[in-house]
PDB file of N, CA, C and O in Angstrom:
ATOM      1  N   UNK A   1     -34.011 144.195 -58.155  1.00  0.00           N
ATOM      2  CA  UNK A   1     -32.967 143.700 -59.042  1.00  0.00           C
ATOM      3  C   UNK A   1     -33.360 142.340 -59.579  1.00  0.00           C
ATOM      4  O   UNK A   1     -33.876 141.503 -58.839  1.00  0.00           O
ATOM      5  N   UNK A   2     -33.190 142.179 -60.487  1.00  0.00           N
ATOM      6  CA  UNK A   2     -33.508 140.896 -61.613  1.00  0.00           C
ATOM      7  C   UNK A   2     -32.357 139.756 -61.641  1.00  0.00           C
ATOM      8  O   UNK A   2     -31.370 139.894 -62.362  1.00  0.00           O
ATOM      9  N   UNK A   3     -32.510 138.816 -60.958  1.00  0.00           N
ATOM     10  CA  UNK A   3     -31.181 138.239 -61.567  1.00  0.00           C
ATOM     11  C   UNK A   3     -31.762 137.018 -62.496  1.00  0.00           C
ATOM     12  O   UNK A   3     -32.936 136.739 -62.739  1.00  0.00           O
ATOM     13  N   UNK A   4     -30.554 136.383 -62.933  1.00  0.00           N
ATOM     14  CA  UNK A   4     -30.665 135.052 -63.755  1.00  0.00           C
ATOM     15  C   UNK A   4     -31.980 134.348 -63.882  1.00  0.00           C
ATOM     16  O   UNK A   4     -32.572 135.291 -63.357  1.00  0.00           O
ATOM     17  N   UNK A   5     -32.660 133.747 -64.056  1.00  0.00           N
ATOM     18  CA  UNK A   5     -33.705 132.930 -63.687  1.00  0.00           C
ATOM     19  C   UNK A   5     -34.811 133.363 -63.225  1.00  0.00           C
ATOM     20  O   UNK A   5     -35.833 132.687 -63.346  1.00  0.00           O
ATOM     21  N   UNK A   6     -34.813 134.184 -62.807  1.00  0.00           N
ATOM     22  CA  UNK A   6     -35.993 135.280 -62.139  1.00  0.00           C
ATOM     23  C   UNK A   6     -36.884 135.331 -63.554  1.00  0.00           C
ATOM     24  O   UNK A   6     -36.534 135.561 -64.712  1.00  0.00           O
ATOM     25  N   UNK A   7     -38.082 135.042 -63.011  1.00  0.00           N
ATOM     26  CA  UNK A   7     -39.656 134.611 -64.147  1.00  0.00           C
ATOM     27  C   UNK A   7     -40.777 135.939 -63.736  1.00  0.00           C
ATOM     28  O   UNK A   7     -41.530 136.077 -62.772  1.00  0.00           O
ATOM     29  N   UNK A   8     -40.539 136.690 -64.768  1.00  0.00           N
ATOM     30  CA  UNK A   8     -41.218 138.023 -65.126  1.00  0.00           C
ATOM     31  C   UNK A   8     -43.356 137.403 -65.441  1.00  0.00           C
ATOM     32  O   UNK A   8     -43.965 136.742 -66.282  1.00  0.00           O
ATOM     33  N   UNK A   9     -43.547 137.834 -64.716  1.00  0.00           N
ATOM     34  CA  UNK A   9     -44.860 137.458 -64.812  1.00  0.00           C
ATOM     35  C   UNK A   9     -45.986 138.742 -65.182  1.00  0.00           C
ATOM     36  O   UNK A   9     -45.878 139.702 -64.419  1.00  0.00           O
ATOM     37  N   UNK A  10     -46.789 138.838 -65.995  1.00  0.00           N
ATOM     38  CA  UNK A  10     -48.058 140.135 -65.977  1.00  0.00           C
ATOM     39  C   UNK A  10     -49.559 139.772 -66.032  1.00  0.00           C
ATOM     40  O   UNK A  10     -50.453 140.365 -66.636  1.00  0.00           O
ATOM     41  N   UNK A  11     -49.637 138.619 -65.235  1.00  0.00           N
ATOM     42  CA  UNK A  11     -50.776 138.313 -65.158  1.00  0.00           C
ATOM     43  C   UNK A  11     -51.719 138.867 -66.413  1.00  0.00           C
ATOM     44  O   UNK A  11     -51.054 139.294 -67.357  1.00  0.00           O
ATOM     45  N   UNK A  12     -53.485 138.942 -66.609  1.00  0.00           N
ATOM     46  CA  UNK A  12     -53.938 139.185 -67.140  1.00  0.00           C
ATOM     47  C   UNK A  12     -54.359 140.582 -67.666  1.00  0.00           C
ATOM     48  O   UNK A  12     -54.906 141.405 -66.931  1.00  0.00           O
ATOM     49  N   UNK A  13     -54.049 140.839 -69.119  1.00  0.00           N
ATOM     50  CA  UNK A  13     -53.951 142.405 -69.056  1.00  0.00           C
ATOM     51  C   UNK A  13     -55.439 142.936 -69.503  1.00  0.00           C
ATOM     52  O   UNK A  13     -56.275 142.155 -69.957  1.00  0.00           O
ATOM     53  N   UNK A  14     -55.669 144.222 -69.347  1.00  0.00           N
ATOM     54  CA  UNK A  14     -56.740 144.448 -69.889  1.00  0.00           C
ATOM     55  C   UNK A  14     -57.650 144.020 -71.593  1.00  0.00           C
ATOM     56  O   UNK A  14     -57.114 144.067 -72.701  1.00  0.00           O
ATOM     57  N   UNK A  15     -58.490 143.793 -71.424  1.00  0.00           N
ATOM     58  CA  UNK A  15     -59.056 143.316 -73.492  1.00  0.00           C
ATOM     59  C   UNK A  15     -58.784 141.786 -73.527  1.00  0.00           C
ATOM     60  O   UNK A  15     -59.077 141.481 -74.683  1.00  0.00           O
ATOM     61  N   UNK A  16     -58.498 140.988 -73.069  1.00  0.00           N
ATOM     62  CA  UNK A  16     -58.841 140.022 -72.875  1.00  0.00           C
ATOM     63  C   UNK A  16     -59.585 139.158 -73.799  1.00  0.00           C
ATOM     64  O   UNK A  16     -60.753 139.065 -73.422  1.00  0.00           O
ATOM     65  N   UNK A  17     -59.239 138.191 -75.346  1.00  0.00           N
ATOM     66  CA  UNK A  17     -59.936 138.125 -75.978  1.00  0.00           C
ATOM     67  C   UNK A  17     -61.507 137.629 -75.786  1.00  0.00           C
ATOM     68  O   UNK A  17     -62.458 138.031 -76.456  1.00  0.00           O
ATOM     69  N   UNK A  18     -61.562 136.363 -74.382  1.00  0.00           N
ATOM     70  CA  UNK A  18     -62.597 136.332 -73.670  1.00  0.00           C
ATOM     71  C   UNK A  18     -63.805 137.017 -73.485  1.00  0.00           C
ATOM     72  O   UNK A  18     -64.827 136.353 -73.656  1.00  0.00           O
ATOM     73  N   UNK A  19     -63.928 138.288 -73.149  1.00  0.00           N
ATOM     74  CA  UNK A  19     -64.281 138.986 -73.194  1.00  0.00           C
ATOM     75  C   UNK A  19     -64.917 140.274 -73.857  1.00  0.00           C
ATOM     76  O   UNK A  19     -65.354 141.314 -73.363  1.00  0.00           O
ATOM     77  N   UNK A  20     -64.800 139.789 -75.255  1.00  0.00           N
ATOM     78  CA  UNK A  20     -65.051 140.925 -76.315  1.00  0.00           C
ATOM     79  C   UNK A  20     -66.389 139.938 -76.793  1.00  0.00           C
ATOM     80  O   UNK A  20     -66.841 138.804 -76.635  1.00  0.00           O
ATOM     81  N   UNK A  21     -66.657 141.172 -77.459  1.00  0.00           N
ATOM     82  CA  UNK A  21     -67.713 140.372 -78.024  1.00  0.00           C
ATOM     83  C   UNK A  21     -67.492 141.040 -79.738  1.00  0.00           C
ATOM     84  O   UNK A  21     -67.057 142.188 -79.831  1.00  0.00           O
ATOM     85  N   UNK A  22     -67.791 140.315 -80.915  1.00  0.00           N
ATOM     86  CA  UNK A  22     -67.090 138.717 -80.461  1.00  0.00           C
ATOM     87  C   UNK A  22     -66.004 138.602 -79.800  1.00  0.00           C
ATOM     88  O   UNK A  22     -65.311 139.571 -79.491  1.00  0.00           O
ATOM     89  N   UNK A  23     -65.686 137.201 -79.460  1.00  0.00           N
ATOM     90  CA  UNK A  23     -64.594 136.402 -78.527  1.00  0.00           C
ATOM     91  C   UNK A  23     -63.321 136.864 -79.636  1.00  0.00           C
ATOM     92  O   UNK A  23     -63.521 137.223 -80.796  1.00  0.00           O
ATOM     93  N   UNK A  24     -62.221 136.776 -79.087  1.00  0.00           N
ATOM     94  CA  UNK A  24     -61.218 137.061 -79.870  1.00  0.00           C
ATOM     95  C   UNK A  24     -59.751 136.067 -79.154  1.00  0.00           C
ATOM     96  O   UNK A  24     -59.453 136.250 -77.974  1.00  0.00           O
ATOM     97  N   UNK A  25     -59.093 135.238 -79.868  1.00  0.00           N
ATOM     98  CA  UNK A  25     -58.062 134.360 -79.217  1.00  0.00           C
ATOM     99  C   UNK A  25     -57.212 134.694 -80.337  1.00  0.00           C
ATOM    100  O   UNK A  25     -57.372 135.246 -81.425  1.00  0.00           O
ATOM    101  N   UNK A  26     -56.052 134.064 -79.570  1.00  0.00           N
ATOM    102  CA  UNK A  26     -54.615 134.143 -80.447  1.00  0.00           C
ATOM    103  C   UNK A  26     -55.173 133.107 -81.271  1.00  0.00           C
ATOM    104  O   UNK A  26     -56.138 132.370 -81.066  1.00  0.00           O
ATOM    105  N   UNK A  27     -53.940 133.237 -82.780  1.00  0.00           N
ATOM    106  CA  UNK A  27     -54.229 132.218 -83.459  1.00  0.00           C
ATOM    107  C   UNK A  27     -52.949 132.106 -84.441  1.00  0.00           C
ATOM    108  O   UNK A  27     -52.112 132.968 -84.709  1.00  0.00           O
ATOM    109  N   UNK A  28     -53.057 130.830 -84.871  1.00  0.00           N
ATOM    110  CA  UNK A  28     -51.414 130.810 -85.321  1.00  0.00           C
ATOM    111  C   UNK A  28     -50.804 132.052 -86.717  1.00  0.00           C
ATOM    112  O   UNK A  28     -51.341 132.229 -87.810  1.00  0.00           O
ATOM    113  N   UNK A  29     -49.929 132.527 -86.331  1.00  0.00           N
ATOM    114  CA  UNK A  29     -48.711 133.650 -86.967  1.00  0.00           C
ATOM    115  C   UNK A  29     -49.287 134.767 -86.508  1.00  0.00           C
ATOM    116  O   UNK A  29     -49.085 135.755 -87.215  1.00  0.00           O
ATOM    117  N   UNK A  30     -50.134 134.977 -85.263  1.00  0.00           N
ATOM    118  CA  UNK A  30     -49.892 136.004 -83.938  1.00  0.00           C
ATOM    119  C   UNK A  30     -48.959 135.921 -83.412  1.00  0.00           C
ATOM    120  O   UNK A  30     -48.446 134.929 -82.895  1.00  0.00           O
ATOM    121  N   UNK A  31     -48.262 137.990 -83.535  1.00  0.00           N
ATOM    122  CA  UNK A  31     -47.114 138.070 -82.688  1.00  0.00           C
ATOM    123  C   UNK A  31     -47.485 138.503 -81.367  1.00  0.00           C
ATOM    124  O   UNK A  31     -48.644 138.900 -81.248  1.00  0.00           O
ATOM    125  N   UNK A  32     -46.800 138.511 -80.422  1.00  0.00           N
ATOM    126  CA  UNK A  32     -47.045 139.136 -79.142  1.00  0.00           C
ATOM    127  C   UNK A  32     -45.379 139.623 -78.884  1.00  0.00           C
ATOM    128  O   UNK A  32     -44.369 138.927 -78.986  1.00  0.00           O
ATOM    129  N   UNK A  33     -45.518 141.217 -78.480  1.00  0.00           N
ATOM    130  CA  UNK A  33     -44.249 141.963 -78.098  1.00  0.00           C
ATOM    131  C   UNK A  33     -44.586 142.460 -76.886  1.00  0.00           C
ATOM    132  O   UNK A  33     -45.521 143.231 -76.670  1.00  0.00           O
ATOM    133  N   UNK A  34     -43.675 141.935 -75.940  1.00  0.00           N
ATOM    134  CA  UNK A  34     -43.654 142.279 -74.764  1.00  0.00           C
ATOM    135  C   UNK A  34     -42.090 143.354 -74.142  1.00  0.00           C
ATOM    136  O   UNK A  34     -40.941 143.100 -74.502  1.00  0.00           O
ATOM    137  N   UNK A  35     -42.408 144.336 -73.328  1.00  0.00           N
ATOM    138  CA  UNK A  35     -41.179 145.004 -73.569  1.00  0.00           C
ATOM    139  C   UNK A  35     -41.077 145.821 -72.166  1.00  0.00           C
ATOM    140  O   UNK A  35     -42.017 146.494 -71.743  1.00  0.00           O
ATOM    141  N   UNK A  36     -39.893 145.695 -71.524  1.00  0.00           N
ATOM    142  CA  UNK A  36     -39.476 146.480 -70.134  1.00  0.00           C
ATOM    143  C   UNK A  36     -38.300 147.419 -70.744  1.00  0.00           C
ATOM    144  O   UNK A  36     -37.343 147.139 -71.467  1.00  0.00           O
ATOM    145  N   UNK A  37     -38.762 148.704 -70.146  1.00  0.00           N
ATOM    146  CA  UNK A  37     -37.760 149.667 -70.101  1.00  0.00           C
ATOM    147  C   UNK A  37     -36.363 148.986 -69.424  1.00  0.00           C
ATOM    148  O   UNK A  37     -36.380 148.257 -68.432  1.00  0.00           O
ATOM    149  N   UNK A  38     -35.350 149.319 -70.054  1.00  0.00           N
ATOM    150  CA  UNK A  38     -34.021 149.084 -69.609  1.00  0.00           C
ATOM    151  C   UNK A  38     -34.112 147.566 -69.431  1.00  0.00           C
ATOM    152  O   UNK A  38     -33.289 147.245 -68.574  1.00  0.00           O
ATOM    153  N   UNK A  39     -34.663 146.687 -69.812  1.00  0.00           N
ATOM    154  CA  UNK A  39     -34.414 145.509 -69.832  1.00  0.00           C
ATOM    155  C   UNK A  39     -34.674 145.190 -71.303  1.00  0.00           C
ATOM    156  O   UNK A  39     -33.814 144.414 -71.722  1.00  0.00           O
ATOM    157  N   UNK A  40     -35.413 145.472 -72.057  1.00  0.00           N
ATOM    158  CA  UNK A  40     -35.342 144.716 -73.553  1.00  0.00           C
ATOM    159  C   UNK A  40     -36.273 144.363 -74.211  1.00  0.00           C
ATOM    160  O   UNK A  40     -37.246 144.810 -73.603  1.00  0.00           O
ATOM    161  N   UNK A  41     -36.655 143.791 -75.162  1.00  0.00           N
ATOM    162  CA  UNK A  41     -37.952 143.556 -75.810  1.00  0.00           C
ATOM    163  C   UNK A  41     -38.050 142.542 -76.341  1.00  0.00           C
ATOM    164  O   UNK A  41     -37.283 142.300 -77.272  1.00  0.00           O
ATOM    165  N   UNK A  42     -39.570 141.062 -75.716  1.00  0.00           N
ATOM    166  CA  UNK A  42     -39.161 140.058 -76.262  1.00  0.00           C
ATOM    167  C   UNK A  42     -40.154 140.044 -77.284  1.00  0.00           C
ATOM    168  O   UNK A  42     -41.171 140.722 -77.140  1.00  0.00           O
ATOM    169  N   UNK A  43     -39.937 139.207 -78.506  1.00  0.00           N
ATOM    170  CA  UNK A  43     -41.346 138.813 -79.331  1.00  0.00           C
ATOM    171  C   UNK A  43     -41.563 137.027 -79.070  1.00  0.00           C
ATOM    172  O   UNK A  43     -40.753 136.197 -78.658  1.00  0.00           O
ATOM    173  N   UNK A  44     -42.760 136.901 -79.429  1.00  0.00           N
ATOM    174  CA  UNK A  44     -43.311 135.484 -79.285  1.00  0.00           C
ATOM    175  C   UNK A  44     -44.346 135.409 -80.749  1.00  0.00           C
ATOM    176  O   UNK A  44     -44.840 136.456 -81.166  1.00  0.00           O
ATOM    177  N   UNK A  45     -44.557 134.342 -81.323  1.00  0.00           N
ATOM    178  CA  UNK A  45     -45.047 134.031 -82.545  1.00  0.00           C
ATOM    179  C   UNK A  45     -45.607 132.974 -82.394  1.00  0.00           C
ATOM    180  O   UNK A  45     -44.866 131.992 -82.348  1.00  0.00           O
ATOM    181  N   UNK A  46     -47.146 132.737 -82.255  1.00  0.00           N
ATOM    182  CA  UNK A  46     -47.968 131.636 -82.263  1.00  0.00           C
ATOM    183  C   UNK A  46     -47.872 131.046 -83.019  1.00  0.00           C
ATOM    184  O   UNK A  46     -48.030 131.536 -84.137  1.00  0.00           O
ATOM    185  N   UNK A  47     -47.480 129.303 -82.860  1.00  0.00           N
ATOM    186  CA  UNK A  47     -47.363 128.238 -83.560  1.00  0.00           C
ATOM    187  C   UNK A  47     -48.648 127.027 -83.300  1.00  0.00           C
ATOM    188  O   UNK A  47     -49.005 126.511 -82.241  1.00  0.00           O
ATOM    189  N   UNK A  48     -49.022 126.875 -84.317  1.00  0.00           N
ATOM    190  CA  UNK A  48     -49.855 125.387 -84.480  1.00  0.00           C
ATOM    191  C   UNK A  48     -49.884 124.661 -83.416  1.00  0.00           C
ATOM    192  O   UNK A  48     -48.922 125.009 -82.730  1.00  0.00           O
ATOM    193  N   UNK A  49     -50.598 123.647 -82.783  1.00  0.00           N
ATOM    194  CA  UNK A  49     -50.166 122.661 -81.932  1.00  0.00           C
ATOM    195  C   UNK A  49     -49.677 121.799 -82.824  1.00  0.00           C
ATOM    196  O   UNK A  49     -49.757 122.318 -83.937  1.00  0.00           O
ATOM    197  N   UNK A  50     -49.099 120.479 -82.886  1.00  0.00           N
ATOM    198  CA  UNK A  50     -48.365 119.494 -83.727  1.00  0.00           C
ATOM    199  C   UNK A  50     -49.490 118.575 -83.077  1.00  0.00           C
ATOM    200  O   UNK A  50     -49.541 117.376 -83.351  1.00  0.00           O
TER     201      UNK A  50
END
């Protein structure tokens, strides 16, 4: 059971941009959708550093 505050973690997933050849990294206005059955679906959108 999940409650409040509880920090969903997935460590490193397979493909890894590291690892490709070429190297492959996020880069800014990359989305990333992450999504649990019966819990919901979040998105994230790479921003610039300032």
């Amino acid at each position: 059971t999940l409650m409040p505050g509880d920090i969903i973690t997935t460590g490193t997933p397979p493909g890894v941009g590291m690892g490709m050849k070429p190297q492959r990294f996020l880069k800014p206005g990359d989305r990333m959708v992450i999504g649990i059955d019966g819990l919901g679906v979040q998105t994230q959108t790479v921003l610039r550093d300032k």
